[in-house]
C-alpha positions as a printed NumPy array, in Angstrom:
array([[  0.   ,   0.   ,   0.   ],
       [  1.38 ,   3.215,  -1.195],
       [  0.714,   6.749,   0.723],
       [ -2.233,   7.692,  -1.669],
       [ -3.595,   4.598,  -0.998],
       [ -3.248,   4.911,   2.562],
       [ -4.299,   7.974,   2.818],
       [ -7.721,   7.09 ,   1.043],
       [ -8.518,   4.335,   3.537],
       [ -7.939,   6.792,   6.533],
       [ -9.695,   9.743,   5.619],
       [-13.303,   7.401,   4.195],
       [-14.656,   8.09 ,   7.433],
       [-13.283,  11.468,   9.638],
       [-15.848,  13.155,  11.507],
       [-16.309,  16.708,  10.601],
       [-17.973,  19.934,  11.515],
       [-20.049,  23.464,   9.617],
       [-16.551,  24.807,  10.33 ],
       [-15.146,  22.959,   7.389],
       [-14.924,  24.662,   4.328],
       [-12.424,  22.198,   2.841],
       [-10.736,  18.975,   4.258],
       [ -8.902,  16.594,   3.407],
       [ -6.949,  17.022,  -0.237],
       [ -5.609,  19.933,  -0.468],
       [ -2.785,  21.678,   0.643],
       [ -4.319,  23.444,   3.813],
       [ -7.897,  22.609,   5.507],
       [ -9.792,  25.835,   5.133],
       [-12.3  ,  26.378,   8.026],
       [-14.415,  29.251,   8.555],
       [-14.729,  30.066,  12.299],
       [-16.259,  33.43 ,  11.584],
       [-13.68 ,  35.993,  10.873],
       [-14.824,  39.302,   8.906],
       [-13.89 ,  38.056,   5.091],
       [-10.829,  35.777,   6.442],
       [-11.024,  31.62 ,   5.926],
       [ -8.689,  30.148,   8.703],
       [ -5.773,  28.123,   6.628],
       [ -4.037,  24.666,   8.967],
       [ -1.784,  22.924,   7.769],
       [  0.655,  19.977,   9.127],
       [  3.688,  18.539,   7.617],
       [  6.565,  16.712,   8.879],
       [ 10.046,  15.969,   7.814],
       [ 12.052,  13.023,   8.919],
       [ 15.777,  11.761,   9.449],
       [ 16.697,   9.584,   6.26 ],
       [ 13.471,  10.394,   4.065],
       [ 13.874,  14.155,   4.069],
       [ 17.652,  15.178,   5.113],
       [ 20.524,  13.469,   6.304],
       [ 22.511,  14.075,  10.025],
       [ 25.778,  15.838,   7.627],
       [ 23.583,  18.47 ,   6.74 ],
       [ 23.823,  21.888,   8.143],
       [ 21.222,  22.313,  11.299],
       [ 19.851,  26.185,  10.097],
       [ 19.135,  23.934,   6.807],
       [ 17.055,  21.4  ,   8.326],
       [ 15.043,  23.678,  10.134],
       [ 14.456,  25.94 ,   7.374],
       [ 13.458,  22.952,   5.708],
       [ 10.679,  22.175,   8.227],
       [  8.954,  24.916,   8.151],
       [  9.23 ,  25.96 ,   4.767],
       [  7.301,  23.407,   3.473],
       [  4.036,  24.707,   5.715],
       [  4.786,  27.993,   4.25 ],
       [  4.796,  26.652,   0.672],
       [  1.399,  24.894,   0.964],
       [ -0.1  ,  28.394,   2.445],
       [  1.307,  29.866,  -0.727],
       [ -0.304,  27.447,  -2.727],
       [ -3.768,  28.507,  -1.282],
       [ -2.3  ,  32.313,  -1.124],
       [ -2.79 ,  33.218,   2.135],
       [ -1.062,  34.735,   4.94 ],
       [  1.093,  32.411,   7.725],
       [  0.442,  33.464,  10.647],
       [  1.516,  31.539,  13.842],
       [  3.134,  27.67 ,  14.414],
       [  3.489,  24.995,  16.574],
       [  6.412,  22.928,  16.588],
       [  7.337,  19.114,  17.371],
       [ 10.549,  17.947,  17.504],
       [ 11.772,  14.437,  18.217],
       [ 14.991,  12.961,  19.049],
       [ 17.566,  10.44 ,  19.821],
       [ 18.574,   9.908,  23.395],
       [ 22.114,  11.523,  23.41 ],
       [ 21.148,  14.158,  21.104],
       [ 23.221,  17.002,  20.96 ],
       [ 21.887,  20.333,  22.21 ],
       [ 23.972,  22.177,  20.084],
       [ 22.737,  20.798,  16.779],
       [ 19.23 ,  21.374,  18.206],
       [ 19.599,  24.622,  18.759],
       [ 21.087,  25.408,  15.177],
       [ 17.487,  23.766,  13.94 ],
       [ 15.887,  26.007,  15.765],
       [ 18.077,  28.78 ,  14.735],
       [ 16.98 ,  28.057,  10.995],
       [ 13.391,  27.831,  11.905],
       [ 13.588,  30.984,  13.783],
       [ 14.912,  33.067,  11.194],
       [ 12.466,  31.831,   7.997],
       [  9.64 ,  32.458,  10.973],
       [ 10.692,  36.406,  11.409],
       [ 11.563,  36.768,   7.491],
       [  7.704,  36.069,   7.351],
       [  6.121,  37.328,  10.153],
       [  5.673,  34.011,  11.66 ],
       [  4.899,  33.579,  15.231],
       [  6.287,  30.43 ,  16.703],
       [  3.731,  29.701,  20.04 ],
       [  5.005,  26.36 ,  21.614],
       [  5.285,  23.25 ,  20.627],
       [  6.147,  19.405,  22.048],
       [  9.674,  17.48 ,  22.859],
       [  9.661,  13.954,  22.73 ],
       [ 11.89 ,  11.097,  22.31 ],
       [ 12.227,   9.06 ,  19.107],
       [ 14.815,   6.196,  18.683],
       [ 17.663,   6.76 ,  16.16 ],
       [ 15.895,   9.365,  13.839],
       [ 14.99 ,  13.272,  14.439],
       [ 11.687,  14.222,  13.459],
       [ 10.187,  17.787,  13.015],
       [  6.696,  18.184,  12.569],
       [  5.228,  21.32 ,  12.078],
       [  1.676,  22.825,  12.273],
       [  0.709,  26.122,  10.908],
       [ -2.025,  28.188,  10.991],
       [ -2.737,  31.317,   8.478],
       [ -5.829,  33.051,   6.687],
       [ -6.782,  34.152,   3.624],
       [ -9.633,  36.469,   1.921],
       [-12.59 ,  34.706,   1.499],
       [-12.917,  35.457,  -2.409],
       [ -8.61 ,  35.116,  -2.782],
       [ -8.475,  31.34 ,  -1.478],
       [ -7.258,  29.164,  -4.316],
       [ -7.936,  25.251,  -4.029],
       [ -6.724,  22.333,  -6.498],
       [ -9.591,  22.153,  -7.943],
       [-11.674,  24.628, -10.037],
       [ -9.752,  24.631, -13.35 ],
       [-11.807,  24.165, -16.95 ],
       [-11.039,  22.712, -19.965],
       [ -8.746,  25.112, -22.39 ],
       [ -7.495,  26.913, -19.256],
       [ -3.925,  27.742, -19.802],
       [ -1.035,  25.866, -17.072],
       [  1.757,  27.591, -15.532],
       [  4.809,  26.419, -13.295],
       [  7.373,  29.138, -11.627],
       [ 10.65 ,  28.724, -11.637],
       [ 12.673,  25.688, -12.993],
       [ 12.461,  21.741, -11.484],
       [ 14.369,  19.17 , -11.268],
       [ 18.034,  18.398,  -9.392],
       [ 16.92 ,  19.624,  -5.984],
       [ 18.47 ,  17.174,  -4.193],
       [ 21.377,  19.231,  -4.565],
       [ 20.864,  21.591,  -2.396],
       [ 17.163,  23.642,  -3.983],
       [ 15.055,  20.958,  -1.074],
       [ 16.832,  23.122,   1.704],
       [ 17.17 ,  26.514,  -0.073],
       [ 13.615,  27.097,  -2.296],
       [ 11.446,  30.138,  -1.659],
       [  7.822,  29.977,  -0.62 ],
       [  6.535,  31.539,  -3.291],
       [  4.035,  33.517,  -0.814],
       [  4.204,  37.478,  -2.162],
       [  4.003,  35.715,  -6.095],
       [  0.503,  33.432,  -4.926],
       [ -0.693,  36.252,  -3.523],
       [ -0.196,  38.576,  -6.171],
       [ -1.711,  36.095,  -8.915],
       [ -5.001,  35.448,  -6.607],
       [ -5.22 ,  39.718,  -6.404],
       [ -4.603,  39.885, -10.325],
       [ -5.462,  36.892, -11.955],
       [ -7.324,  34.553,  -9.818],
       [ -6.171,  31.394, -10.83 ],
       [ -8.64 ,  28.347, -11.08 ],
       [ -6.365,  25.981,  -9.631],
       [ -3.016,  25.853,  -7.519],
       [ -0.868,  23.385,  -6.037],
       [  3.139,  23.749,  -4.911],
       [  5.094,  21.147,  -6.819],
       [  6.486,  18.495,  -3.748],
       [  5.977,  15.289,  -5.1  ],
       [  6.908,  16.264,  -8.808],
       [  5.52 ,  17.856, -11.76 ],
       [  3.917,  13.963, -13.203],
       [  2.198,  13.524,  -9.954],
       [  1.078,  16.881,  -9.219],
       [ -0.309,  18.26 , -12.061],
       [ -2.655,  14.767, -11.759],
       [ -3.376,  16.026,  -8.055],
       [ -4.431,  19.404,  -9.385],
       [ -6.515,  17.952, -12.391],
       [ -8.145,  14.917, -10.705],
       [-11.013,  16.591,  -8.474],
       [-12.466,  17.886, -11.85 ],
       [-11.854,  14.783, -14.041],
       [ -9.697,  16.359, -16.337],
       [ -6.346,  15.902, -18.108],
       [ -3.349,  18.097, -19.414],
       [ -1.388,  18.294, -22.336],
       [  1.819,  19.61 , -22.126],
       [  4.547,  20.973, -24.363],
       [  7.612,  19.113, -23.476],
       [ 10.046,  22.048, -24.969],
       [  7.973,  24.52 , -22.034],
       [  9.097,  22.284, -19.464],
       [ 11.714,  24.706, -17.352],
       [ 14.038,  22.279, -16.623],
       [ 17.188,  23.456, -13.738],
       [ 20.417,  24.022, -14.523],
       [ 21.436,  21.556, -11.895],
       [ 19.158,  18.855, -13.694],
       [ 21.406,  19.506, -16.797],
       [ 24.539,  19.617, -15.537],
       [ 23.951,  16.801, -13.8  ],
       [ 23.11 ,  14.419, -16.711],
       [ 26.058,  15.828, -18.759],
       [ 28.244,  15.136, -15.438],
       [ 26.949,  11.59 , -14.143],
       [ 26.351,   8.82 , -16.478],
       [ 23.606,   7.157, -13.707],
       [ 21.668,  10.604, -13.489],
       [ 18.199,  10.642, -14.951],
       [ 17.732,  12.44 , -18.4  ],
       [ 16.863,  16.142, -17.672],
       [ 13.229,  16.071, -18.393],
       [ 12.384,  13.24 , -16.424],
       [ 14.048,  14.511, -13.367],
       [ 11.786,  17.746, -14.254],
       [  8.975,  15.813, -13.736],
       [  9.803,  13.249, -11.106],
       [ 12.287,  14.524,  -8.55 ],
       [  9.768,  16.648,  -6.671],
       [ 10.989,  18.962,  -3.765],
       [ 10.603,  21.861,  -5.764],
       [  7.99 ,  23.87 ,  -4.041],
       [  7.422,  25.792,  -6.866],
       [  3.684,  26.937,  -8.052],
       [  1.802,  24.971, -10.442],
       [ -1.435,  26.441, -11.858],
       [ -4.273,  27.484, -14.008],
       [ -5.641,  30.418, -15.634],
       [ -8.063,  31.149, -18.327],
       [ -5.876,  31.403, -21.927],
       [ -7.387,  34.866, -22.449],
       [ -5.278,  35.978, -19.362],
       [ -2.003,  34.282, -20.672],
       [ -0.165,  36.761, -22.437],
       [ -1.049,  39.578, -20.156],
       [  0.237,  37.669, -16.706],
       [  3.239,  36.676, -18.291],
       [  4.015,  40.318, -18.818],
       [  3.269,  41.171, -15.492],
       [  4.552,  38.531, -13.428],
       [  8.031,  39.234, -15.261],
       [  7.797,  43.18 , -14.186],
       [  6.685,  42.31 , -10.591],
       [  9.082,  39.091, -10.457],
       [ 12.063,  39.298, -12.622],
       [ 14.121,  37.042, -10.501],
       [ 11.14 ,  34.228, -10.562],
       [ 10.658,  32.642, -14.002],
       [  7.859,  31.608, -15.346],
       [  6.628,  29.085, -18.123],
       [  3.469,  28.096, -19.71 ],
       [  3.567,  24.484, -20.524],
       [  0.326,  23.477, -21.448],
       [ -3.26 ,  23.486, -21.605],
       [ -6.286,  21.915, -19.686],
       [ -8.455,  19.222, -21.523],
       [-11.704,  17.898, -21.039],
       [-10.813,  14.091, -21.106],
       [ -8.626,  12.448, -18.205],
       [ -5.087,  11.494, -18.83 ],
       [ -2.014,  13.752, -19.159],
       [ -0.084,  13.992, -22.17 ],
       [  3.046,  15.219, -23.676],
       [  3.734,  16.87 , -27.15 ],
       [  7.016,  16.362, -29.433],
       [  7.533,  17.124, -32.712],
       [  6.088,  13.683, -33.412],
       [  3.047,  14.433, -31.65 ],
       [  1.312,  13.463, -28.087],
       [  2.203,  10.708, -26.273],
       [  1.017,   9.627, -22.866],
       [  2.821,  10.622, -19.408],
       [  2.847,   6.968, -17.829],
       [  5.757,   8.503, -15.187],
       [  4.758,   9.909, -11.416],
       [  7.039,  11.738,  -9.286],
       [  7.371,  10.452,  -5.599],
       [  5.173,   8.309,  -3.699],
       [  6.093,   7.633,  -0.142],
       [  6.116,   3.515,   0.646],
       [  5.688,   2.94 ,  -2.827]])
């Protein structure tokens, strides 16, 4: 049993309340607990020893880490971060030291974006640290963007480039939070997910809701540098495009906007962003399935992107 699969046979049957405005799948619950034009976003995510970094990396790193993915999925609904709760488990003999420098990296992503850090838990945890993190923030009622929502012929967008960030991007990425925010005030996109698990898997998550599939341009794809260089450089690295669309760990945004609106957020978001780029890949289609175009046509996208237990 893989984690989708897992995660559909827990979440059949969880109780729920008139608070809920969305549940489970997506990248924040949105609740409604009466706040003047504000949904409540939550959000929980957890990285582990092994799976997610390695003891030989750099403490700040590793607690950036942790709480930069929260902030990512409140981008991806663009809204606001507001406060956090943090776990953190450990090894008996842990050093205090390297604790502290976690916390140090936490700290300092937490005051870049006015992110209140309120308590938390210590526990043990044999062999492995673990750092979970959960984060509340808001967002206007009429600005919340979900995964689902997009229509057939709308035009999909990805920011900056993917693949390779195993090399250092999975510690180092930007929550794109100012850029979601400025699309929902400008464009309102119909659809918006942060790329994690890879560009194959994630553009299915953002598509499925609606029953809909995707044809992409496989020249659009904005593939890294570091994706490149490492498939000119190592002879066991994957081809460029499919680390694009498998690595994952690129918390970049992924979504759609009506085609009419192309042209005209492209201009902008390279005026208001000129550091951030930004591709159009593809399109939205009204049948299932996502494919990708060549110069010898379309051809299905069999390959996902990570899959925990899988």
């Amino acid at each position: 049993m893989n984690e989708l699969e897992l995660i559909q046979l827990l979440t059949k049957n969880l109780p729920t309340n008139n608070s809920v405005v969305t549940g489970t799948g997506d990248d924040c619950a949105v609740l409604d607990l009466g706040i003047p034009d504000r949904f409540l976003l939550f959000k929980t995510d957890a990285i582990v020893e092994g799976t997610h970094f390695t003891r030989d990396a750099a403490p700040e790193r590793i607690g950036r880490k942790a709480l930069a993915r929260n902030l990512s999925d409140i981008a991806a609904m663009a809204g606001q971060p507001t406060a956090a709760l943090v776990t953190i488990a450990l090894p008996r003999g842990f050093d205090p030291e390297f604790v502290q420098g976690i916390y140090a990296g936490l700290n300092a992503l937490a005051t870049q974006h006015g992110v209140a850090i309120v308590g938390g838990e210590t526990t043990t945890n044999p062999e492995r640290i673990l750092i979970s993190i959960a984060l509340l923030g808001t967002v206007a009622k009429d600005r919340c963007i979900r995964r689902h929502g997009s229509r057939p012929g709308d035009a999909i967008f990805v920011s900056g480039t993917l693949g390779g960030s195993i090399d250092g991007w999975h510690f180092d990425f930007e929550p794109r939070l100012a850029e979601a925010r400025w699309l929902a005030e400008h464009f309102t996109p119909t659809s918006m997910i942060d790329v994690s698990d890879g560009l194959a898997s994630d553009i299915r998550h953002l598509l499925e809701h609606d029953h809909l599939g995707a044809e992409l341009l496989k020249s659009a794809i904005p593939i890294s540098r570091t994706a490149k260089l490492k498939a000119k450089e190592e002879s066991s690295a994957k081809p460029p495009l499919l680390a694009a669309l498998t690595d994952g760990e690129d918390f970049e945004l992924l979504f759609t906007v009506p085609s009419k609106l192309a042209v005209k957020l492209l201009d902008g978001w390279k005026e208001t962003f000129p550091q951030v780029p930004l591709a159009c890949i593809g399109k939205v289609t009204d049948k299932p399935g996502v494919k990708l175009r060549d110069k010898d046509g379309y051809k299905p996208m069999p390959t996902h992107g990570y899959v925990h237990f899988a």
